[in-house]
C-alpha positions in Angstrom: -66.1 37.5 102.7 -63.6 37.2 100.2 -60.7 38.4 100.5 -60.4 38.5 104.5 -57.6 37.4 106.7 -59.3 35.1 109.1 -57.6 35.1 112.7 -58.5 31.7 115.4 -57.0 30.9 118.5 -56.2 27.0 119.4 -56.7 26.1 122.8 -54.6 23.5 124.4 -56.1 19.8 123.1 -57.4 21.4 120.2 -57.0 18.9 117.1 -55.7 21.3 114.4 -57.0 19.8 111.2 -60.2 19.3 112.7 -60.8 22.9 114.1 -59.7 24.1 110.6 -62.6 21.9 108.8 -65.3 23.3 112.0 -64.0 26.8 110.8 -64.5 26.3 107.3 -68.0 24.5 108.1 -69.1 27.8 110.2 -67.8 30.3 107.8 -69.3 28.7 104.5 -65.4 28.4 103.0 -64.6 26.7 99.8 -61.1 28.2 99.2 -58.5 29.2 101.5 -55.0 29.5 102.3 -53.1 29.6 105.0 -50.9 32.6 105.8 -49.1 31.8 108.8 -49.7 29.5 111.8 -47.9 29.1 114.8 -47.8 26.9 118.4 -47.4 24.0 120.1 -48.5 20.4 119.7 -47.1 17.0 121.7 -49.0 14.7 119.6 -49.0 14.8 115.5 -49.4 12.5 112.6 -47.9 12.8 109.1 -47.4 10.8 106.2 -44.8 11.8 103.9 -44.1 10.2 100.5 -41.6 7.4 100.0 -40.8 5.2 96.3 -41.6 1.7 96.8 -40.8 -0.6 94.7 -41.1 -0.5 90.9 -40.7 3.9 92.0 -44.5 3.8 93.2 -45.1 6.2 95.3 -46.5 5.4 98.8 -47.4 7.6 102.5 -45.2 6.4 105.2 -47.0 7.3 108.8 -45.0 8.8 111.5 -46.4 9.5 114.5 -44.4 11.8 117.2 -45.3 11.8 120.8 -43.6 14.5 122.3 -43.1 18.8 123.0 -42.9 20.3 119.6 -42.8 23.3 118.2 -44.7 24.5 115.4 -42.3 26.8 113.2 -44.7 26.7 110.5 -47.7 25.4 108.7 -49.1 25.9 105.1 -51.3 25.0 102.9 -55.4 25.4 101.7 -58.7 24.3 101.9 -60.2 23.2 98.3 -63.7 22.5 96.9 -64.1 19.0 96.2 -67.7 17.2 94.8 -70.9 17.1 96.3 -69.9 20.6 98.1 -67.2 18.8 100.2 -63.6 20.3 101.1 -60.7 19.4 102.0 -58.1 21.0 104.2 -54.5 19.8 103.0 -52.0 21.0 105.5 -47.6 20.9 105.3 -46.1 21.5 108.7 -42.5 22.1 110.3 -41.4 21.5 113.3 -38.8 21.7 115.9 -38.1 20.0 119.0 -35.8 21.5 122.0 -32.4 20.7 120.1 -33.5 22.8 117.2 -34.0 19.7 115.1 -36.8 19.9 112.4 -39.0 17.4 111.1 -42.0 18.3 108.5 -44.4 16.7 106.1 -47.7 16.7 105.3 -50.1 16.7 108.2 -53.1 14.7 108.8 -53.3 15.9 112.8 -52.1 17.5 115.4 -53.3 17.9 118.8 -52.1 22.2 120.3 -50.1 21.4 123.4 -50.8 25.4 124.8 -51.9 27.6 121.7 -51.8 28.3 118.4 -52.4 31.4 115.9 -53.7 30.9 113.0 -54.2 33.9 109.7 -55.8 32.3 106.7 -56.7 34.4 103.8 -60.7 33.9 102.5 -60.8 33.1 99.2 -64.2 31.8 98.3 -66.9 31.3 100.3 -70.6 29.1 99.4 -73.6 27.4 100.4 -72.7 24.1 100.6 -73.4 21.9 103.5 -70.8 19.0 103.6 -67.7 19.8 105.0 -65.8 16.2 105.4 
């Protein structure tokens, strides 16, 4: 229903963008954001932007392969065509120095839980969720 906080548990080996699309897919949801999320991960892969030549812009991949915490996440699910979504996700961590590293996310696997609250904000019929 609109307007709901949604609460989900990750389980350790849980891939995060993926659970969030098979919770959107079970709960009908078209638009969302993402109130808070917290947890673990020891595998995650961003792609921030970076100016290229002639200032284009382009996604540089990082891939980190270690203990991390996850200080924060953010972001929302949007309607696209054809009654797709897509889940766009920003995430912070830090490892165990306290240094922090962020950018957008395009997966994370939970290393031993996270919490996530997202706030319902439309839900529909429609049947592709990729």
């Amino acid at each position: 229903m609109a307007g709901e906080i949604l609460y989900h548990f990750f389980n350790p080996g849980d891939l995060l963008i993926e659970t969030i699309q098979q919770i959107s897919k079970k709960n009908k949801i078209r638009k969302a954001v993402v109130l808070s999320f917290i947890g673990s991960t020891n595998e995650v892969y961003l792609s921030n932007l970076t100016m290229g030549k002639n200032k284009a812009l382009k996604k540089t991949p990082i891939k980190l392969d270690k203990a991390l915490e996850i200080i924060s996440m953010t972001g929302h699910i949007i309607p696209l065509e054809a009654n797709n979504i897509r889940v766009h996700m920003h995430i912070t961590l830090a490892d165990n120095n306290g240094h922090v590293i962020g950018g957008h996310l395009d997966e994370a696997t939970i290393l031993t839980g996270g919490y996530l609250f997202m706030e319902i904000l439309e839900q529909g019929n429609g049947t592709n969720y990729d």
